[in-house]
C-alpha positions as CSV (number, residue, x, y, z in Angstrom):
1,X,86.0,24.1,29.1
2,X,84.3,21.0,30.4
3,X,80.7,23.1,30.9
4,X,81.4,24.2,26.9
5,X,81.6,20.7,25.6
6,X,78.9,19.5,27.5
7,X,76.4,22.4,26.2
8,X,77.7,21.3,22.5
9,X,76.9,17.9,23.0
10,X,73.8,18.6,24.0
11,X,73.3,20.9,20.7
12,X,74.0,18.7,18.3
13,X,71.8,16.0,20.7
14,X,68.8,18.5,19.8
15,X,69.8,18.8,16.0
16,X,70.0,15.3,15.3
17,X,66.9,14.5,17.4
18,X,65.3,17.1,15.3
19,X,66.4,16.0,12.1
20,X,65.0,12.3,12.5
21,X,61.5,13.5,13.8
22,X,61.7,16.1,10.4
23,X,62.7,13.1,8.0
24,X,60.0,10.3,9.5
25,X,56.9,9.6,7.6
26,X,53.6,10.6,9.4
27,X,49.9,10.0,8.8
28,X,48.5,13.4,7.1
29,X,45.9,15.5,8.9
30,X,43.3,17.8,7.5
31,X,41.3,19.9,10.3
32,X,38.4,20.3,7.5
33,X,37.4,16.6,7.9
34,X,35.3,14.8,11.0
35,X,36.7,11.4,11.2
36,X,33.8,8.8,11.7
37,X,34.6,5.7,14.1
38,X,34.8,2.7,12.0
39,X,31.1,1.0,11.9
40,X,30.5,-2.8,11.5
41,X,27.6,-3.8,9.4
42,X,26.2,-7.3,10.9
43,X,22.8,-8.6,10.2
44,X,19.7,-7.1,10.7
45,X,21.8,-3.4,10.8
46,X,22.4,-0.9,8.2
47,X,25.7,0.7,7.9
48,X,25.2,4.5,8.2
49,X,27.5,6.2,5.9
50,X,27.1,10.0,4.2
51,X,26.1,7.4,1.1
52,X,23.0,5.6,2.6
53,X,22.1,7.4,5.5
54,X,19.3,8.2,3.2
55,X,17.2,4.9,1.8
56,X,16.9,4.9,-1.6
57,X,13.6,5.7,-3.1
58,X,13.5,1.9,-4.9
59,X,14.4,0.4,-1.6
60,X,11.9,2.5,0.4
61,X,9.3,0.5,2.6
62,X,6.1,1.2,3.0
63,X,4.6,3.3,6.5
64,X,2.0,0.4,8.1
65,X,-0.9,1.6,9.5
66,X,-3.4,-0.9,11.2
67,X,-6.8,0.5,10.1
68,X,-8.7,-2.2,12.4
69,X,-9.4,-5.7,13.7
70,X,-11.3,-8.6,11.8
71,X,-14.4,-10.3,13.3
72,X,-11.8,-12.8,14.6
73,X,-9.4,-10.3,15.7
74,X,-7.4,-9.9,12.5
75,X,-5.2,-6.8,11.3
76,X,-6.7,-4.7,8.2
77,X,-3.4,-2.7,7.1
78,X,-3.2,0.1,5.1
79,X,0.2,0.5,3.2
80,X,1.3,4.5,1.9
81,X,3.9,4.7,-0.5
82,X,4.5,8.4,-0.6
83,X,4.1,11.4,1.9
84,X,2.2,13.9,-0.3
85,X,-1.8,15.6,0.6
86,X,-3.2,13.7,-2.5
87,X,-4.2,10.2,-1.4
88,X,-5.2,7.4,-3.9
89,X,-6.4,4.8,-1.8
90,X,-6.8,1.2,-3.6
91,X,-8.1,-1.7,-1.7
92,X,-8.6,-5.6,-2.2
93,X,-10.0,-8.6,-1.0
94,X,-13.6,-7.1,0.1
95,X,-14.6,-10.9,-0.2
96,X,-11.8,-12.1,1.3
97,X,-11.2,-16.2,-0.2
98,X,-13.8,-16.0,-2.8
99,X,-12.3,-13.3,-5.1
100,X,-8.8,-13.8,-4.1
101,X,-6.8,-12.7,-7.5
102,X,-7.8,-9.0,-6.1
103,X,-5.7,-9.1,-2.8
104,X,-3.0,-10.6,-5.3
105,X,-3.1,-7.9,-7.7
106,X,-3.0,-5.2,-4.8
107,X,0.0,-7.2,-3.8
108,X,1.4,-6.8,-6.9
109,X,0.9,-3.2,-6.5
110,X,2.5,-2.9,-4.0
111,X,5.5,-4.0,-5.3
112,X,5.4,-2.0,-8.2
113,X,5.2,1.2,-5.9
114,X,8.0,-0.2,-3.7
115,X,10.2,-0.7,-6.6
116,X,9.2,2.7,-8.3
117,X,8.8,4.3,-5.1
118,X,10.8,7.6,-7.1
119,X,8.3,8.1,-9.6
120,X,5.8,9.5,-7.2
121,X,5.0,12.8,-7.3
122,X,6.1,14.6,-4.4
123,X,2.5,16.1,-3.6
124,X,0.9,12.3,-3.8
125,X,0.6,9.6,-0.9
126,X,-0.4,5.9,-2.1
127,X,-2.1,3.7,-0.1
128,X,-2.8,0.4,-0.8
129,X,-5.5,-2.2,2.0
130,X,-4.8,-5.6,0.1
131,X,-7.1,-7.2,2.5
132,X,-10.1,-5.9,3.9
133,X,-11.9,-9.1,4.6
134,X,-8.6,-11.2,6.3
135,X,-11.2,-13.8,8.5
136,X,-12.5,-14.7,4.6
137,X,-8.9,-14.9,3.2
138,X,-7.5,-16.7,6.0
139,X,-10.0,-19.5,6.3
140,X,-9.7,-19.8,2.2
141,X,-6.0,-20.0,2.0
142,X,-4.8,-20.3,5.4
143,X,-3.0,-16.8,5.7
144,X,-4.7,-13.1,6.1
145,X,-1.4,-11.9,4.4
146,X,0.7,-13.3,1.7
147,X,0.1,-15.9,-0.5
148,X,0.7,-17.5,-3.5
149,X,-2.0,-18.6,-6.5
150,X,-0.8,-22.1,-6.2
151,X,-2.0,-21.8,-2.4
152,X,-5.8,-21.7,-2.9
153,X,-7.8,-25.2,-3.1
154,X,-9.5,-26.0,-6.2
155,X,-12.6,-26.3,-4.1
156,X,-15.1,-23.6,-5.4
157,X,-17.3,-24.5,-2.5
158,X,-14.8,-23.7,0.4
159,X,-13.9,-20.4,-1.8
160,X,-17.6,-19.3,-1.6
161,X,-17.6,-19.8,1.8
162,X,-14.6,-17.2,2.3
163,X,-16.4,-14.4,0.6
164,X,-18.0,-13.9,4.0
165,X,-16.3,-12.5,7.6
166,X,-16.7,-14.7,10.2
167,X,-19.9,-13.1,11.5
168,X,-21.0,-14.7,8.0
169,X,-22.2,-11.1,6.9
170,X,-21.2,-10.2,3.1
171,X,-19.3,-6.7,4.0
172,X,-20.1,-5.2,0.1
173,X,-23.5,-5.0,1.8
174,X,-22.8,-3.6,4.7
175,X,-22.6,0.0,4.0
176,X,-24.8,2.6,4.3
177,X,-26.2,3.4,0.6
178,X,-29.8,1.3,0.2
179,X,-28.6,-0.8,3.3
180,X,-30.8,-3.8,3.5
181,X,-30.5,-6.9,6.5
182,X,-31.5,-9.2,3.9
183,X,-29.5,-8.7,0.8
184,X,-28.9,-10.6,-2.5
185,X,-25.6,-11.5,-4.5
186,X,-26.6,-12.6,-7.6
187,X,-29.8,-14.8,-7.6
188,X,-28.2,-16.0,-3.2
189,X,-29.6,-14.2,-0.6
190,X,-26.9,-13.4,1.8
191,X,-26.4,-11.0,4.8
192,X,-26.1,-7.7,5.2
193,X,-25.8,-7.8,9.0
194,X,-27.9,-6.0,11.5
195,X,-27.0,-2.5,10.5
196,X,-25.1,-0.5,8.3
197,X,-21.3,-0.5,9.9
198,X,-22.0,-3.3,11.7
199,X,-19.1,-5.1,11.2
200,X,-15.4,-4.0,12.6
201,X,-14.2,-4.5,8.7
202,X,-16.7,-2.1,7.5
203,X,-16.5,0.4,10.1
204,X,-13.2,0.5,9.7
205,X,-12.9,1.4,6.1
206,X,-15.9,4.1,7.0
207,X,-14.0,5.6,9.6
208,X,-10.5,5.4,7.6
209,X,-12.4,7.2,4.7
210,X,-13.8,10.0,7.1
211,X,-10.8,10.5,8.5
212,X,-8.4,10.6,5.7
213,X,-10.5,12.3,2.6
214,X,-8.7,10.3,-0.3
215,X,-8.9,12.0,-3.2
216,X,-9.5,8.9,-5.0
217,X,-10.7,5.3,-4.5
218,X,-10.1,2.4,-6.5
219,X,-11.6,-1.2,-5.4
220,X,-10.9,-4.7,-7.3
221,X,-13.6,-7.2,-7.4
222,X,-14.0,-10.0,-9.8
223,X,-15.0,-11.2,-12.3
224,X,-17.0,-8.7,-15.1
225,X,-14.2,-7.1,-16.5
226,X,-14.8,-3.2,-16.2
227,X,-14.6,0.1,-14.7
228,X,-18.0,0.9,-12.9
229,X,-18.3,4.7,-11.6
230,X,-19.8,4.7,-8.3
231,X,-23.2,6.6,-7.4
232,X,-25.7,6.9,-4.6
233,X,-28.8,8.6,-6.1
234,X,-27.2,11.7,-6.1
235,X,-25.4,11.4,-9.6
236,X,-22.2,10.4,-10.7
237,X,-19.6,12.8,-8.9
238,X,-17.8,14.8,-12.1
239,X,-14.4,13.7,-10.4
240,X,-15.4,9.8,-10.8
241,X,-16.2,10.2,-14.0
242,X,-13.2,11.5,-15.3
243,X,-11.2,8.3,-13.3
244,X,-13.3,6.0,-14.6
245,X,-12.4,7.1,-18.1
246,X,-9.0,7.5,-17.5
247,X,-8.6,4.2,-15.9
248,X,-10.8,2.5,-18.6
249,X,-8.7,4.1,-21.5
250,X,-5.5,3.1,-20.1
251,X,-5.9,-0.5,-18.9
252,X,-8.4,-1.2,-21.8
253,X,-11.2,-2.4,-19.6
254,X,-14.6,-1.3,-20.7
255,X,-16.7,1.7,-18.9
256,X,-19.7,1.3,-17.3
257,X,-21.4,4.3,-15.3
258,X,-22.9,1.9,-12.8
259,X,-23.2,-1.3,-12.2
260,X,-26.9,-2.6,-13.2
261,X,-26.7,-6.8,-13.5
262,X,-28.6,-7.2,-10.3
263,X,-29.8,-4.5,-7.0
264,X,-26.9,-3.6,-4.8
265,X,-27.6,-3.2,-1.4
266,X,-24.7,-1.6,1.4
267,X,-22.3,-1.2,-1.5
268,X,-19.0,0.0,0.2
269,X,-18.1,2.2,-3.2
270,X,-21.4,3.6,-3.9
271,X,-21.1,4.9,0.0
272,X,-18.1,6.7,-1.1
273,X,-20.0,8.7,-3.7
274,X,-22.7,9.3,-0.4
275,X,-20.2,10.8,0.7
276,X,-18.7,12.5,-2.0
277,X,-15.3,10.6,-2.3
278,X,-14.7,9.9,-5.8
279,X,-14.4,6.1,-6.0
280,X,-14.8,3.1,-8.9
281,X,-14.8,-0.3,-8.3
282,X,-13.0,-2.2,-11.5
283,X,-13.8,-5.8,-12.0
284,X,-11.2,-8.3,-13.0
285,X,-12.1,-10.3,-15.8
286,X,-12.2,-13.9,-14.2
287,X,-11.5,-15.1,-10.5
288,X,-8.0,-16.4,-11.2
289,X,-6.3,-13.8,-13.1
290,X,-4.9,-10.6,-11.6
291,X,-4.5,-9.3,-15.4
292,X,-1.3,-6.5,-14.0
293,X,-0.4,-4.7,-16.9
294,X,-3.5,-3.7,-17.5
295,X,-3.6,-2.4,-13.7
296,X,-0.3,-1.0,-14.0
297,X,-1.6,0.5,-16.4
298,X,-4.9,2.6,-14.7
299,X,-2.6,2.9,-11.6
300,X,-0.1,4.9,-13.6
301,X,-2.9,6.7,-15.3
302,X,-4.2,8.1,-12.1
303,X,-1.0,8.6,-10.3
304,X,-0.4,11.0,-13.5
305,X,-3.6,12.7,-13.5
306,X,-3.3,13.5,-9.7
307,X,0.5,15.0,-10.4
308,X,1.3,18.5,-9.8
């Protein structure tokens, strides 16, 4: 009798216990989901969820590539925007401090592509060299990267002086099309160094150019206002004429098919046409404006015609 009572104690122990653990609320489960440890965003990391493990094509940042070293030691960076096979290479700032407004506006297109970074096509790479002449920049404005308008002194003698690289050689005269040591910018003779290439600033847009094929070059100068096709006695390339017409029609800049005001000598973009790279060089209207929507305006021009 007393063995009976104690296994029906013990019974109803079990049912009760049983009942409770049934009735008590507990977290819900589902096998179908990985659960994720908790992460802290802090500054200077990004949170990696499923919804931004991805960067968002408006927030994407450029890929860096240093293309060489300045006279003085200086990076020359190229900037892509894009991952495609077609490359449109723009570049800026050939004379450094002295046409200044043209590393600005190559700035400024780089933050366009940044921002619209979804709008390229998927078979297209930009690249953008805001500075090819950083030594001239630098000793202009103070910086080989970036500046403001309001930073360059008024001084139109000390922005002369910058449209040299510190070897004092004028690098739009140091390529090899009608290369000349003794060379001429307007009615100024100036240098053209000792040989085609002989400057680290020139070489390296030669052996960037080699290496990478673009299938399109656009270079700012200043101050004409126009789109100049390139050529190197061998014609103008069918493929540069075509951009310089579609550039021209869409920024509203005037056409030129080369540029006759006085003899070039080492041109950088009439190399390019040597060398059967299609390439224009379009010439800002003064020295202080970069003139953007009318840029914005070529840039999207070609970044259409090159789509797929």
């Amino acid at each position: 009798m007393k063995k009976l009572t104690i296994v029906i104690i013990a019974v109803v122990v079990v049912v009760i216990g049983a009942g409770i653990y049934f009735f008590l609320p507990r977290p819900a489960t589902n096998t179908n989901v990985t659960q994720n440890p908790p992460v802290t965003n802090t500054p200077g990391n990004t949170v990696q969820t499923p919804e931004n493990t991805q960067p968002q094509p408006t927030q994407q940042n450029p890929a860096e590539t240093v293309i060489g070293k300045s006279v003085e030691g200086r990076d020359i960076t190229a900037y892509n925007y894009g991952t495609g096979d077609t490359q449109i290479l723009f570049i800026g700032g050939i004379h450094g401090g002295y046409e200044w407004n043209t590393s600005l506006v190559a700035y400024q297109a780089m933050d366009y592509l940044k921002a619209n970074a979804n709008a390229i096509p998927a078979n297209e790479k930009i690249t953008v060299i805001p500075v090819l002449n950083p030594d001239g920049l630098n000793k202009v404005v103070g910086t080989a990267g970036r500046f403001a308008a309001a930073d360059v002194p008024a001084s139109q003698t000390l922005q002369i002086s910058g449209r040299y690289n510190a070897d004092n050689v004028d690098l739009n005269r140091n390529f090899d099309c009608d290369w000349q040591k003794n060379a001429v910018w307007q009615n100024t003779a100036v240098s053209g160094g000792s040989k085609a290439f002989s400057e680290p600033e020139s070489a390296a847009i030669r052996d960037y150019i080699t290496a990478h094929k673009p299938a399109a070059v656009v270079v700012w100068y200043s101050a004409v206002g126009g789109v100049f096709a390139s050529n190197c006695h061998g014609g103008v390339l069918p493929e540069t004429n075509t951009i310089t017409n579609i550039y021209s029609k869409a920024s509203g800049y005037k056409a030129y098919e080369s540029y006759d005001f006085y003899a070039l000598t080492g041109d950088m973009v009439n190399w390019f046409a040597k060398n059967n790279i299609p390439g224009i060089s379009v010439l800002l209207t003064t020295h202080t404006d970069t003139e953007w929507s009318k840029n914005q305006a070529g840039i999207d021009a070609l970044i259409a015609h090159y789509a797929k």
